[in-house]
FILUMTI-6678 format. One line per 8 residues: number of its first residue (from 1); their letters; for each residue x, y, z of C-alpha. Coordinates in pm, 1 decimal, always signed. Example, Ala and Ser with C-alpha at 12.3 -4.5 7.8 and 13.67 -1.06 7.14 Angstrom:
2
1) as) +1230.0/-450.0/+780.0  +1367.0/-106.0/+714.0
//
This chain:
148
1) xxxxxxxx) +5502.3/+1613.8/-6004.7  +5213.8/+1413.4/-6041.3  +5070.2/+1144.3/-5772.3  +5196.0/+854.3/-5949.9  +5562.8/+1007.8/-5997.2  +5539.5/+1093.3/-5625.6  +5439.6/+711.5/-5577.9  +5754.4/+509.9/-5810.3
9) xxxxxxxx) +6033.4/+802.4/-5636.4  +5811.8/+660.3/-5290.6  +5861.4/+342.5/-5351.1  +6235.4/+347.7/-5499.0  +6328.7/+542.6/-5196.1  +6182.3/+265.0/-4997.6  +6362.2/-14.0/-5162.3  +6691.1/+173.8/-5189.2
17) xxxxxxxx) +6641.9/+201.1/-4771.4  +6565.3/-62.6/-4685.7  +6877.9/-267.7/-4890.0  +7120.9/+8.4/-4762.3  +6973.6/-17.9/-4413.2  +7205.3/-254.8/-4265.3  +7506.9/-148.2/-4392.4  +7379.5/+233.7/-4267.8
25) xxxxxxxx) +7318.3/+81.1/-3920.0  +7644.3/-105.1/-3934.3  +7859.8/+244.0/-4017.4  +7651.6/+432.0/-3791.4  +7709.4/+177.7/-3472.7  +8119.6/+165.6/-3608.4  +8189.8/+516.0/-3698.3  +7994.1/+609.8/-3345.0
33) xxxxxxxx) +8281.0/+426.1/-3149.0  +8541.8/+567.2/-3407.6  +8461.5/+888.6/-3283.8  +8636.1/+795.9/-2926.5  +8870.0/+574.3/-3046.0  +8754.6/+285.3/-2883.1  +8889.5/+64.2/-3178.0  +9237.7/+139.9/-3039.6
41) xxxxxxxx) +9439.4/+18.8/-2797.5  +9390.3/+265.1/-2508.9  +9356.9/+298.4/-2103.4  +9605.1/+339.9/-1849.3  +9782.7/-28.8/-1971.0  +9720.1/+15.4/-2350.6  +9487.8/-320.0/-2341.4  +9373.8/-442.9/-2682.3
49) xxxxxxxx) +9006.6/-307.4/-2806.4  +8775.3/-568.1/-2797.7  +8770.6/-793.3/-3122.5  +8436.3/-679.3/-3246.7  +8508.4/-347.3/-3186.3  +8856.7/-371.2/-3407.4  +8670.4/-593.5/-3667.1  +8438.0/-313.2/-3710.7
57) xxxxxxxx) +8709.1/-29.5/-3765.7  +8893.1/-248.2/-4021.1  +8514.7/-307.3/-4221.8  +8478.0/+75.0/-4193.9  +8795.5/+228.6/-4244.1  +8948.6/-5.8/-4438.1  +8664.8/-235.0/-4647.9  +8846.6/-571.0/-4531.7
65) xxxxxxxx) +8830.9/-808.7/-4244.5  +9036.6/-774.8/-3971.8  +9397.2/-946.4/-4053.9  +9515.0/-1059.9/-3688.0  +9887.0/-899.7/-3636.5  +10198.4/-1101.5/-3507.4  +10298.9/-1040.7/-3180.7  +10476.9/-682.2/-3164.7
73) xxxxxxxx) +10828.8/-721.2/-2952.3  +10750.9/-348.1/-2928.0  +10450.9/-386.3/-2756.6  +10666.8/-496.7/-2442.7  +10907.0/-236.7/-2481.6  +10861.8/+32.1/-2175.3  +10773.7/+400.9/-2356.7  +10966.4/+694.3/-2250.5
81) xxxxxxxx) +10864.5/+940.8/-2008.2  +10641.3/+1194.8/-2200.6  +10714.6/+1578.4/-2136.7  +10491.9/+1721.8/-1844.4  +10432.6/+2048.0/-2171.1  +10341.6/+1784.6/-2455.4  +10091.5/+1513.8/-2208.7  +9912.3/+1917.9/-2132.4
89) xxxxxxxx) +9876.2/+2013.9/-2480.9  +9739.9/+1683.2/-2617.5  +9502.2/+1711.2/-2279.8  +9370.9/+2024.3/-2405.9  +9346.5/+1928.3/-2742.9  +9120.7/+1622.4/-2624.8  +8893.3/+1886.7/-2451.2  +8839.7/+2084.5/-2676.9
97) xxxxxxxx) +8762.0/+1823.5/-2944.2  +8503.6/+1651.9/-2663.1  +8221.3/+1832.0/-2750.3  +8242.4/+1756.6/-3159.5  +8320.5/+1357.9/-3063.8  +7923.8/+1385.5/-2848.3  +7785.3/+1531.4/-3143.2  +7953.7/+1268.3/-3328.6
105) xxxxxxxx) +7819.0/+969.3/-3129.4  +7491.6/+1142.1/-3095.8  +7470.8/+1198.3/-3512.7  +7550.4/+802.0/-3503.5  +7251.0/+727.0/-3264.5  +7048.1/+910.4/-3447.8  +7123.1/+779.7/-3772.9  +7095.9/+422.7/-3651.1
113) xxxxxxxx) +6771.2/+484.3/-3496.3  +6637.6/+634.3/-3771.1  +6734.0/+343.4/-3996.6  +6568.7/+92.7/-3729.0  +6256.5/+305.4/-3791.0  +6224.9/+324.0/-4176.5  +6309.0/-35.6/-4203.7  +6013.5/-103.5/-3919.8
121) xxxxxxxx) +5764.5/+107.2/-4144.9  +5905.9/-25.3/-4476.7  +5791.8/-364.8/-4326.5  +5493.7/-302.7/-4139.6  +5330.6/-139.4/-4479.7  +5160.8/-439.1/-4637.2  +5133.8/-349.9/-4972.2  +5535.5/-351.5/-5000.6
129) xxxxxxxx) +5652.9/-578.6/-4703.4  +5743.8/-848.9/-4955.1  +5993.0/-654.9/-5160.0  +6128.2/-463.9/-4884.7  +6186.8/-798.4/-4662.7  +6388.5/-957.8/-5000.5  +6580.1/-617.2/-5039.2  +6615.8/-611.4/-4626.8
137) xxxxxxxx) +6772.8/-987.1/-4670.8  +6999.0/-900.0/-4951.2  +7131.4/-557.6/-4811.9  +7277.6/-777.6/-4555.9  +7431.5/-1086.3/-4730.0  +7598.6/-880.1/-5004.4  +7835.1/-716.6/-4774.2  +7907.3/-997.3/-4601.6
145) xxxx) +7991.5/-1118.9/-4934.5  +8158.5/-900.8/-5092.5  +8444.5/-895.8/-4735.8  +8522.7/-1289.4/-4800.1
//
């Protein structure tokens, strides 16, 4: 390819970064704490995620606010005794899948921090920082517009 080819596919990538950036930070940062679950009710008690957290995992898994939920009667309900055989296997099966779930939040690090990055150098290059701040700006409101 010639150098002004190589320049326009430069620049396009740049703009098509920089509007996707937030939404790629915002999937990275959700799909991160997916990985563990955190969006779910979990510990000893079965406590309620955070909100944020569970606002995230309905904008990532589902593409819709969270809807809040009417009180569950069954939350209240004691749960039966689980079998000493079944609480092992799903033990070992959460061992085994540790390993994958680190590479997991570590691949969402990554990602994010490589977004932060390429937005910093999209705007820190003079010559573009214009565009990419307009495209920056309006890879943030349309999702937020597009959930109301």
């Amino acid at each position: 390819m010639n150098a002004q080819t190589m320049r326009k596919l430069r620049q396009v990538h740049l703009y098509i970064g920089v509007f996707f950036a937030p939404a790629i930070l915002f999937f990275a940062i959700s799909g991160g704490l997916q990985a563990f679950r955190l969006q779910q009710a979990s510990g000893w008690d079965g406590a309620p995620p955070p909100v944020w957290m569970a606002w995230m995992a309905s904008v990532h898994i589902d593409q819709a606010k969270l809807k809040p939920e009417p009180a569950k009667a069954e939350a209240e309900k004691p749960k039966p005794p689980v079998d000493p055989a079944v609480a092992a296997e799903r033990a070992a099966k959460k061992a085994q899948a540790l390993p994958m779930k680190i590479f997991t939040a570590a691949l969402a690090l990554a990602l994010g921090l490589s977004t932060l990055l390429g937005a910093a150098i999209a705007l820190n290059m003079r010559s573009t920082r214009r565009v990419a701040m307009v495209m920056l700006v309006a890879g943030t409101l349309v999702p937020i517009l597009l959930l109301r």
